[in-house]
N, C-alpha and C positions, 0 to 999 in steps of 0.2 A: 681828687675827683674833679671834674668838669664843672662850671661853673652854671648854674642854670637860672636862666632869663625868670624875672618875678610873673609867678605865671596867673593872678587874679585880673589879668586883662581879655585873659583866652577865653573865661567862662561866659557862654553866652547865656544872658539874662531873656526874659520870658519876651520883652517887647523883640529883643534881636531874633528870636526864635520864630517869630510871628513874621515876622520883616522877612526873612527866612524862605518861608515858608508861603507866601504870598509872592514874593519873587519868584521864584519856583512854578507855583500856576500860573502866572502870569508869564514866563517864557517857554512853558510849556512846549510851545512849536516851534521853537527855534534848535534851530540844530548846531547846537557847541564843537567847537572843537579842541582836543585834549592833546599837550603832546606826552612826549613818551619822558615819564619823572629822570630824575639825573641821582637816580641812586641804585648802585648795585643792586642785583638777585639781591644776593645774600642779607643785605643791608633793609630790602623791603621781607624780604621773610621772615627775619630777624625781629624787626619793627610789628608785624603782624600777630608773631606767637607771642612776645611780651606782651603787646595789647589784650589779646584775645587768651592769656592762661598767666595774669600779673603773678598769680601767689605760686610760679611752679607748680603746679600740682598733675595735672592731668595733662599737658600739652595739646595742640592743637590739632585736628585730625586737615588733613589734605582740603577736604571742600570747606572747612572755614577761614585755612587760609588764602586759598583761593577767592572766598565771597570779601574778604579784609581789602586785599590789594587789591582786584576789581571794581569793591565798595570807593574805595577812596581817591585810585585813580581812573578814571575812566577810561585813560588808553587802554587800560587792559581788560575794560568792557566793551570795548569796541573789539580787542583781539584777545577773545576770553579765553581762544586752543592757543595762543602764545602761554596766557597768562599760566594755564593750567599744565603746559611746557614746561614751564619755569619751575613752577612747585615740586613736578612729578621728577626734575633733576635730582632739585635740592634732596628730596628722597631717596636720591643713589639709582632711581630706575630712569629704564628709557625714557626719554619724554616722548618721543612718539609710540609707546605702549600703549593700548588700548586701555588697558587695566590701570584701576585707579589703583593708587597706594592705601594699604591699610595702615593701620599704629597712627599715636600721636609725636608729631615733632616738640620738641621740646628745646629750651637755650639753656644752656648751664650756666648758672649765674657768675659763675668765675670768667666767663669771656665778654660780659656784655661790656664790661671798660675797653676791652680792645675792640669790639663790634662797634661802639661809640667814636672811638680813635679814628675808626673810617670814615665814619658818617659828618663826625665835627665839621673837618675841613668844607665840606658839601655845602652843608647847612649853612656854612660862616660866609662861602663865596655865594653861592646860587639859591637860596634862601627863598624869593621871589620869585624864580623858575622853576621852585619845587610846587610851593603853593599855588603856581598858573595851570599845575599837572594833573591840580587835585580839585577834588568835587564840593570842597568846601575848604579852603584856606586854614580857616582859620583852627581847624582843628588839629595843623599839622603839631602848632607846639603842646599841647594835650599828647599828641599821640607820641613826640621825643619825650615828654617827661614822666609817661606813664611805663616806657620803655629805658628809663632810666631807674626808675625808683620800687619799679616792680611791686612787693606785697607791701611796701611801706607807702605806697601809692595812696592820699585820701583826696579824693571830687569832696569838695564844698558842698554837695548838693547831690550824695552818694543815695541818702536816706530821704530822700524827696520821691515823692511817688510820681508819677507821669499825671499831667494833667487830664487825660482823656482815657476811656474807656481800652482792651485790647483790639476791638472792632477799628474804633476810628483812629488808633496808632497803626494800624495795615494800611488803611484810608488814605492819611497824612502821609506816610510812606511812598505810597505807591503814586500819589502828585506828586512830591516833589524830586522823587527817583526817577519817574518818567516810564522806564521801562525793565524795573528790575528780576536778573533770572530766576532767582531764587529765594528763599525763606532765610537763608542764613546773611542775604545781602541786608535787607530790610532787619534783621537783627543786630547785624553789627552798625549801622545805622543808628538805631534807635537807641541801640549803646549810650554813643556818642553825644547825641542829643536829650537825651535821657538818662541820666547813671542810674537813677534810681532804676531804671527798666532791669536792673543788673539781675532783681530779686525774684523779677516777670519772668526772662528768655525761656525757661522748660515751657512752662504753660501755653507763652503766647506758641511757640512752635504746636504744639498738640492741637492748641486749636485754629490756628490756622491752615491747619493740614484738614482737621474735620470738620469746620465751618467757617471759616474764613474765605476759605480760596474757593470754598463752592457760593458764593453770594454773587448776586448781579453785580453788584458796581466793580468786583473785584473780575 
């Protein structure tokens, strides 16, 4: 198996979160720009269902991996009918169909060492070009080893509750995201900066749909 980078460097700690986060408001107006990542479809949809269904179980329905690869690369928030192109392929249907795809996509774990084998060479050359693609760098090796190790997957800090209320993690969200389209974007988000949120996502969705997203600041 593939040898994998000591990964207690990746986890950000409360002050880095904050630094974060305060960067974030404070470019606020500035306008980024993202290029297009240097990895296969397949390779980013691939990387998305593992992230977003580690334990196999249920796989991943069409608009959450859509909000995944959107989530983390931004070019594909800037061309989100590309982004949702791509998926509605990977699904076997038109990608210029109107109609979204039902079912969840799922990976069979007997291919992710060859799904790996494509990505390795990437990762080893353009490392640095992936990370310049992405909305936060430093989450890309999280998101190779969570896609590696699937249900045997454990975050340091899985059973940590989120600092903040689900009010002011929408809040937090939506500064530092800027302009995000959806509830699954800002979830998969909080994921990432949050594991413990892992225990939250039903609720916080229900009620961001019934009192969240109707609030002034929101």
């Amino acid at each position: 198996s593939p040898k994998q980078a000591q990964s207690t460097s990746v986890y950000m700690n409360e002050v880095e979160s904050e630094e974060f986060h305060i960067k974030s408001t404070v470019t606020s107006n500035e306008t980024l720009s993202y290029q297009k990542p240097l990895l296969t479809t397949e390779s980013l949809i691939a990387v998305a269902v593992r992230n977003l269904d580690p334990q196999n179980k249920n796989g991943a329905s069409f608009w959450k991996i859509v909000a995944f690869i959107s989530l983390h690369f931004p070019y594909f928030d800037v061309n989100f009918e590309t982004c949702k192109q791509l998926v509605k392929k990977a699904y076997g249907q038109n990608p210029h169909d109107e109609k979204e795809p039902t079912g969840s996509f799922r990976i069979k774990p007997a291919v992710v060492q060859r799904l790996y084998a494509d990505i390795s060479p990437v990762l080893k050359k353009d490392k640095l070009e992936i990370e310049k693609s992405m909305l936060h760098p430093k989450f890309l090796d999280i998101m190779v080893e969570r896609f590696l190790e699937g249900e045997k997957y454990k975050h340091p800090k899985q059973q940590n509750m989120p600092p903040y209320n689900l009010r002011q993690l929408a809040l937090l969200a939506f500064v530092a995201l800027k302009n995000p389209i959806n509830v699954e974007q800002i979830v998969v988000y909080l994921l990432f900066l949050f594991p413990g949120f892992s225990a939250h996502q039903d609720i916080f969705r229900k009620k961001f749909v019934s009192e969240i997203s109707k609030q002034k600041e929101i």
